[in-house]
C-alpha positions, -999 to +999 in steps of 0.1 A: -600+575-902-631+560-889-639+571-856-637+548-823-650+566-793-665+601-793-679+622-764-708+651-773-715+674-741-705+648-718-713+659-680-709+635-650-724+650-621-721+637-581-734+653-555-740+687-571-709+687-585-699+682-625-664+658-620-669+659-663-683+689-678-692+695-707-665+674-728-667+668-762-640+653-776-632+630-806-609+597-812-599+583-847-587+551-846-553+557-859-546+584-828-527+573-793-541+600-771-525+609-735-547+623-710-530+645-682-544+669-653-543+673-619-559+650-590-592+649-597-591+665-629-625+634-642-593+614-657-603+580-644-638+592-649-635+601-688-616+561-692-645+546-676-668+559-694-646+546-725-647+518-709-686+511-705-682+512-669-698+545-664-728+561-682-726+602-689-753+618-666-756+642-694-747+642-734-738+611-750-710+589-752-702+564-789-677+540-788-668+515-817-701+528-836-723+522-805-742+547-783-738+541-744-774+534-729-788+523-763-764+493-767-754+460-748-724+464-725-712+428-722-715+426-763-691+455-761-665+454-734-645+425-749-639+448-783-624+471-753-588+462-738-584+477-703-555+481-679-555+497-648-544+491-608-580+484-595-581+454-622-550+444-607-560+441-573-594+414-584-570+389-601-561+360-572-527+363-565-522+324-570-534+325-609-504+320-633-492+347-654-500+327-685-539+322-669-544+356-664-537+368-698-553+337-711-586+343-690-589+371-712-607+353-741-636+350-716-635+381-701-635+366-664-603+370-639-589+338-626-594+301-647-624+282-636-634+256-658-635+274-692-625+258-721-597+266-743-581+261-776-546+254-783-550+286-807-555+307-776-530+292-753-505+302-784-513+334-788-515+341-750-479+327-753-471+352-780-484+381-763-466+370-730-434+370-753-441+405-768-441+423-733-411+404-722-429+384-697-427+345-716-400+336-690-428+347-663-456+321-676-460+299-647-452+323-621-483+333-596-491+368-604-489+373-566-448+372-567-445+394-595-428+429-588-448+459-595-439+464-627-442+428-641-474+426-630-481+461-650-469+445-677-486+416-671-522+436-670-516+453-708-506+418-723-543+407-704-554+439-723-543+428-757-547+392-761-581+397-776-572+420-803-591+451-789-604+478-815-595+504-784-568+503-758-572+519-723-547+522-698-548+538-666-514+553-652-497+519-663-468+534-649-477+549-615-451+535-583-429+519-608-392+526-601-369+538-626-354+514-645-394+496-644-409+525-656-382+531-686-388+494-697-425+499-697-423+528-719-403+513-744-426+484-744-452+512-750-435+535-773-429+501-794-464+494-793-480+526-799-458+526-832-468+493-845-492+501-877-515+475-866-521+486-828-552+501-820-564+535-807-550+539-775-560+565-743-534+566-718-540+591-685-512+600-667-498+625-645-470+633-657-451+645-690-424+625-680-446+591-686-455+600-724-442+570-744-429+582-775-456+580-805-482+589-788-501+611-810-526+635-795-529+649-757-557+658-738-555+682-707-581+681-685-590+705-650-620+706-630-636+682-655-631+705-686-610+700-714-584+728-715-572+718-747-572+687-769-549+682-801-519+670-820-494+666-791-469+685-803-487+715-812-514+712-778-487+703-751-471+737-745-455+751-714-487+774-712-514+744-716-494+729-689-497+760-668-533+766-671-536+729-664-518+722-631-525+761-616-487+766-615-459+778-640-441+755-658-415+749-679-416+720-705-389+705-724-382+680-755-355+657-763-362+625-783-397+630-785-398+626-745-409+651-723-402+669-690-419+697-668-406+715-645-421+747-622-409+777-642-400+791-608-399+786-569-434+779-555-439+795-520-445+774-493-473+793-469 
């Protein structure tokens, strides 16, 4: 199980405070690893650093083999497949859903005059089909609803056969029947014995896509415990995570959390 991102006494610190303190924390590259605190918890902070696009203030940080600050960025972001909201918002609204996963290969958002092969506009095609979005191809991303266009940012994500999958709340504002497609999709994925090492923050317990392997809970920048999911995501974890008391339930290998009892209302 060779490893694919590892964090040793990780601290990120603005303005005299530690948003990440003191995390060490280990990924193999057969794990699917949730992360899930509160607002504010260093969630976002913890993927970006996974993501190249933020260096530790403190400790060090060593993904796919490579230590952040010793190691070229731009050699090692496209071996990284990211998803996330604020990506979202930088792709032009008139590009075609087939362009923005295709635009991919070159790591830029929105075609210019790049070149492709006929190899990539078929396996752009593929992946397109995979998330259920091949009818979508030559629609402007712009008209998609919320949740096609989430879709449309993991198949982005994918098409270049990343060693390490990120995705940021993939399924944050999606309605009901969006979000439940999405984590099929997911769960489907996240099965697959090719796909690779995934981190998926969340908020809630709810949005777990079933195989997911590992959970990390996060407060104040701290880990409050990291593990096997179903042996680290316990009503207590949950408790000490969120600073309220809270009930947690399985069925199907989904989750649900509830307060354990009235919160009063001051």
């Amino acid at each position: 199980m060779p490893q694919v991102l590892e964090f040793s006494d990780v601290v990120v610190r603005r303005n005299a405070r530690n948003i990440v303190d003191h995390l060490t924390w280990i990924i193999n590259d057969d794990e699917r690893w949730v992360v899930l605190g509160p607002n504010g918890a260093g969630k976002t902070t913890v993927l970006q650093m996974a993501d190249t696009l933020l260096h530790p203030t403190a400790g060090t940080v060593t993904i796919l083999g490579e230590r952040l600050g010793r190691t070229d960025v731009f050699e090692l972001r496209p071996r990284i497949g990211f998803a996330s909201s604020a990506m979202a918002r930088r792709v032009p609204p008139e590009e075609t859903v087939l362009n923005v996963v295709l635009t991919a290969a070159y790591s830029v958002l929105g075609r210019w005059r790049e070149d492709y092969e006929d190899i990539d506009e078929r396996r752009a095609l593929r992946v397109l089909a995979e998330w259920k979005l091949d009818h979508l191809a030559d629609r402007t991303f712009g008209t998609l609803s919320d949740g096609e266009q989430k879709r449309v940012q993991i198949a982005r994500a994918v098409m270049t056969d990343p060693e390490l999958l990120l995705l940021d709340e993939p399924t944050a504002s999606l309605d009901l029947g969006a979000r439940e497609e999405l984590l099929m999709l997911l769960s489907g994925y996240a099965q697959a014995p090719t796909t690779p090492a995934m981190i998926m923050v969340t908020h809630h317990v709810e949005e777990i896509p079933v195989g997911f392997t590992h959970v990390l809970l996060l407060r104040d920048g701290q880990a409050v415990a990291a593990g096997p999911i179903r042996e680290t995501l316990t009503a207590d974890a949950l408790t000490d995570t969120f600073g309220v008391p809270i009930r947690l339930t399985e069925d199907d290998g989904r989750f649900a959390a509830r307060a354990a009892q009235p919160v009063a209302v001051s």
